[in-house]
N, C-alpha and C positions, 0 to 999 in steps of 0.2 A: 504494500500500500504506500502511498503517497507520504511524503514525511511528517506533514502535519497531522495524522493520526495512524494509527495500531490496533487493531482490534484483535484480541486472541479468546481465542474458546477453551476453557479452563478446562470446565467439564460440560462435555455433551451429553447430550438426550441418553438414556439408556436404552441399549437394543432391542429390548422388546417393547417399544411403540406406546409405555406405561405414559409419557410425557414426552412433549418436543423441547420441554422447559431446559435453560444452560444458564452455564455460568460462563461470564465473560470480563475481559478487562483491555476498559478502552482508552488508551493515550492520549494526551493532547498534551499541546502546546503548555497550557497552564497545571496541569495536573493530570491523575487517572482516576479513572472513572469504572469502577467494580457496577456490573449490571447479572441482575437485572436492577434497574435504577427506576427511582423518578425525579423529574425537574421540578422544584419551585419555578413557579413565574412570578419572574419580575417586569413586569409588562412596561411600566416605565422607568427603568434603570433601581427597577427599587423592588423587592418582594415589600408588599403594603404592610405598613406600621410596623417592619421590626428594623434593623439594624444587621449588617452582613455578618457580623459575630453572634448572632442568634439563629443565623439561615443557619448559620456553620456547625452551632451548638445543635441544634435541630438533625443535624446528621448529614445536609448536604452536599454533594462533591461536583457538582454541575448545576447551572440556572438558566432558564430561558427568559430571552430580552427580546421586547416585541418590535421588530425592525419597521411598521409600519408607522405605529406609537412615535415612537425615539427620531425617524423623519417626519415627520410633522411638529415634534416639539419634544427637544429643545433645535433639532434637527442635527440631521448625520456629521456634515461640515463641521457644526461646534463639538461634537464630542470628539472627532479629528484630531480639530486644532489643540484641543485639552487632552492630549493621550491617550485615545482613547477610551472606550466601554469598560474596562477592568479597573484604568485609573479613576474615571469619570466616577464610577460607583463604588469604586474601593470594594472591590471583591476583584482577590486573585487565584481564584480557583477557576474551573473552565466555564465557561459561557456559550452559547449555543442562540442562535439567532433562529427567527423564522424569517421566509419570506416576504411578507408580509401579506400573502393571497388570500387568507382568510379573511382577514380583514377589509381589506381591499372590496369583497365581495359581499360583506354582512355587514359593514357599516357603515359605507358612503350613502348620503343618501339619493345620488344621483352616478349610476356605472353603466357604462357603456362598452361592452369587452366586445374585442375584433380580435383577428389573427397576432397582430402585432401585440397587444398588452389589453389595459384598463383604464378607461377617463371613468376619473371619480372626485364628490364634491366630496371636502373635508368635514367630519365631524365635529371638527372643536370651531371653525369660524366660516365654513362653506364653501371655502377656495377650491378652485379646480386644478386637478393632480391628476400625472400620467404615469404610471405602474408599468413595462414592459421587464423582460427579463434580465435585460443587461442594467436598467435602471437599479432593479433589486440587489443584482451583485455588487455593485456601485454602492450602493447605502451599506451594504452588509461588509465591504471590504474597508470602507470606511469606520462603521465601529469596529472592528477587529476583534469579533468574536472568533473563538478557538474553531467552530463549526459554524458553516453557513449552510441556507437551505434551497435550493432552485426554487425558481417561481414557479407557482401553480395556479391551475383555475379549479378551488372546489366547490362542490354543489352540496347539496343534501342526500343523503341514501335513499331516499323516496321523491326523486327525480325522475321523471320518465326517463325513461333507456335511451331515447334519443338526444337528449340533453346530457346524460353522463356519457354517452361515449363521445359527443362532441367536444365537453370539458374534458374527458381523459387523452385523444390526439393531442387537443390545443396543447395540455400538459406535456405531454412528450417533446412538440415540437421544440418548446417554451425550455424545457429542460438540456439540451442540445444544444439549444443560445444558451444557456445559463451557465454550462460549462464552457462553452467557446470565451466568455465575456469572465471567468473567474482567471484570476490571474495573482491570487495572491499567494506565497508559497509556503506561510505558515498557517493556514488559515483552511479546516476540511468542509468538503464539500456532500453534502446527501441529495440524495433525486427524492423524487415522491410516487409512491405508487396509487393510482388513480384506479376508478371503476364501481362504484358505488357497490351497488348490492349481488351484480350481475357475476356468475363466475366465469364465461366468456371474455369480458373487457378484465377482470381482476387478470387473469393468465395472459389476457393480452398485455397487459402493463408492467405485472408483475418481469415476462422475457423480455420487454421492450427494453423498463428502467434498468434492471440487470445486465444488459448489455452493452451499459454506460458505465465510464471511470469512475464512478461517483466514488465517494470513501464509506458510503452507509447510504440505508433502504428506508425510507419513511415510509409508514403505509399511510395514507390520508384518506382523505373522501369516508371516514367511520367518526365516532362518538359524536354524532349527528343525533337525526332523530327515528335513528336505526333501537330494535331492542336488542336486549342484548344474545338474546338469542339468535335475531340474524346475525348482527356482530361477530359472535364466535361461528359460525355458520362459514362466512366470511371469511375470517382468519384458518378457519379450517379447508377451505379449497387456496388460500394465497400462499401461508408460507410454504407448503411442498413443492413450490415453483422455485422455491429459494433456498434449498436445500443444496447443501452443497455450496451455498453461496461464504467467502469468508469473512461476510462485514457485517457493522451491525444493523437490527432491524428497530426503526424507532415508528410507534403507535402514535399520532398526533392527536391532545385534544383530552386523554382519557386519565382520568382522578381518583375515582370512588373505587376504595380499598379492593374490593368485592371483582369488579371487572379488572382490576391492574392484575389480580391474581391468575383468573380464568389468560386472560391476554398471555401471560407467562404461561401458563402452562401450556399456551398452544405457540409459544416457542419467539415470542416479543422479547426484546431486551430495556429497552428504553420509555418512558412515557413523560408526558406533561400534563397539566391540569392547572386554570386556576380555584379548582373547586376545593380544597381541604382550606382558603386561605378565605375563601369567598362566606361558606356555608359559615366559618369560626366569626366574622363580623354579623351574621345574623343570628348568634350566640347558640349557634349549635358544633356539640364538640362531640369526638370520635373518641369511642373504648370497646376496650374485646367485646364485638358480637352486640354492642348496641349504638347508638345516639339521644345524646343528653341534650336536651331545648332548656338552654340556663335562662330562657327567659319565664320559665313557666314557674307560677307562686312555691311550688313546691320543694323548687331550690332556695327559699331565703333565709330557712332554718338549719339546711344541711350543712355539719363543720365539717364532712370528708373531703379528700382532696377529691378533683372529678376520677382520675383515675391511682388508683394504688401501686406504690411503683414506679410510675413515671416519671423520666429524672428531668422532663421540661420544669422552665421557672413556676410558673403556675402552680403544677402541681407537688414538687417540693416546699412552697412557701404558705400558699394560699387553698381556701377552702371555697367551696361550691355557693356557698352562700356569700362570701365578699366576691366573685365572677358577677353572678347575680345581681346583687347590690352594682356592682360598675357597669351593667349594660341598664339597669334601670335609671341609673342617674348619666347616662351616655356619654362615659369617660372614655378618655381613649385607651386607658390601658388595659380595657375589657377585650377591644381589637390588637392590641398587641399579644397580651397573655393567650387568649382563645386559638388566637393562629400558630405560637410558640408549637400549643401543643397536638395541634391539627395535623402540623407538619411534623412532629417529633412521632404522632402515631404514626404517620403514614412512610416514612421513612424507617421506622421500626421496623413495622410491618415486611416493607422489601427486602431488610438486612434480615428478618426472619427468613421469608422464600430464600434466599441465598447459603443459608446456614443448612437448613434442611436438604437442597440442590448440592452442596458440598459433601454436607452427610450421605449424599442417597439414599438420601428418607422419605424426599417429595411425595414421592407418588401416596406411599401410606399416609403420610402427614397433610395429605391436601382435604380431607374432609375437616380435621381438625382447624385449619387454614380458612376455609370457607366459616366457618363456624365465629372467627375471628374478627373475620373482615367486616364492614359494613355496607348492608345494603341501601343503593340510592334510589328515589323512585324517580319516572322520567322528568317531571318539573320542575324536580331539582337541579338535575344536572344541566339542563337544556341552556342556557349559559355559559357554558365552563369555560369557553374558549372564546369570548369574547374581550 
């Protein structure tokens, strides 16, 4: 692989077919990266309300930075001139950009997509902005994240077929500029695999993207408003396309404890969400096999910590009942503490799957695992990536 990353497969799948789930270890530029993993999002140079010595304490070893965000404001140019993305934010661990297609696509409120890119009016003050694929690598080579991501057009999973395979070409094409137009040579690069629900365009995309330099396999066009049962469905006809492949495979989009696990075991390595960070400002917090709504009266008497155990700040220091009390009186440090240990579960949680994956226990240990994890229902999550 290219210098700017490494990806090596620790331990693979076991022979009989029990799990696709691995263990993997990914290099960059700024540090390694043990997967299976997930990214905090720091959408604007910042994971929301904490401090990067609390992402860190939290357990993280990678973050995602929203490249469409961080062009629009404070823009690409100034975090350049100021050293870039890692100085800019004071975090020197790896950083991983997206494209910015998503967004591009879900929250201008004026888009116009042609072969070439995307006219789209800005959400913070209306302005009109052009997205093509070399534009993206441009921004992204600019903040100098460890990994950059090709431009894509996604849609939704419940897109007629003739719209997802339109968006899945355009992707390819868009991809093929994306590597022509990257040129920076510490800096890795992933493709995206496109196709909605369909397992004809998923194999179509899946050999297409595969047959690119890329450094890693994003699968995209999922944690939509796909269940998750097509989802795995889904994941269960793409990655045998990529078997054999030696990079890594990163899921876009996907959070809740419950599907990052099923994802791994159907053989994912990497994820993002901003949902462990999102759901904790609406004072709901994640522990083995349930979800605690600190806003409900019944926590203002409780002196337990929320979870037992938990070496996040929150739950070392403080009790269920001052949580409580701080999102009723709407202090900030209700969104600080609550996310602390949103993301302390949830990064738990993965350095769990990987201990077990190690062990060669997974397969036994995955009801125990499901048992653990939290389940989200669709309205929950139907956000997460915006």
């Amino acid at each position: 692989m290219p210098g700017a990353a490494r990806f090596d497969v620790l331990v693979q799948p076991p022979a009989d077919g029990s799990t696709r789930a691995r263990v993997g270890r990914l290099e960059l530029p700024h540090g390694v990266v043990e997967t299976p993993q997930f990214m905090p999002v720091g959408t604007n140079a910042t994971v929301k309300a904490l401090h990067p010595d609390e992402v860190t304490a939290a357990g993280a070893s990678i973050i995602l930075a929203n490249t469409y965000h961080l062009y629009l404001r404070p823009g690409h140019e100034r975090i350049r001139d100021l050293g870039g993305l890692h100085r800019f934010m004071g975090w020197d661990r790896p950083i991983l950009t997206d494209s910015g297609g998503f967004q591009v696509v879900s929250l201008g409120d004026l888009r116009v997509v042609d072969d070439d890119g995307v006219t789209f009016r800005s959400h913070l003050d209306g302005s009109v902005h052009r997205f093509t694929a070399e534009h993206s690598i441009e921004v992204q080579q600019a903040l100098g994240a460890d990994v950059a991501v090709a431009f894509d057009q996604p849609v939704f999973p419940s897109s007629p077929r003739a719209v997802v395979a339109d968006a899945t070409r355009r992707t390819h094409r868009w991809a093929e500029r994306s590597l022509a137009a990257h040129t920076r040579p510490d800096q890795a690069l992933f493709g995206i695999v496109q196709g909605g629900l369909d397992r004809e365009l998923r194999e179509e995309s899946a050999r297409f993207i595969a047959s690119l330099p890329f450094d890693g396999i994003n699968i995209g066009g999922l944690a939509g408003d796909e269940t998750p049962d097509e989802r795995n469905e889904t994941l269960d006809w793409t990655i045998p396309f990529l078997d054999g492949d030696p990079r890594p495979r990163y899921l876009m989009g996907l959070g809740s404890p419950l599907d990052l696990l099923e994802a791994v075991h159907r053989g994912v390595d990497l994820f993002d969400s901003v949902l462990p960070a999102r759901v904790a400002r609406n004072g709901q917090l994640w522990v083995p096999g349930e979800r605690l709504n600190l806003r409900n009266t019944r926590y203002l008497d409780d002196p337990r910590p929320v979870q037992e155990g938990c070496p996040c700040p929150l739950c070392t220091r403080f009790s269920r009942a001052y949580l409580a009390h701080l999102f009723r009186a709407r202090e900030m440090l209700a969104y600080r503490l609550a996310t602390c240990h949103n993301l302390t579960f949830t990064l738990d949680f993965m350095a769990r799957i990987r201990a077990a994956l190690r062990a060669g226990t997974f397969p036994v240990e995955l009801a125990e695992l499901r048992s653990r994890a939290v389940r989200m229902s669709g309205s929950e999550v139907a956000e997460k990536r915006a």
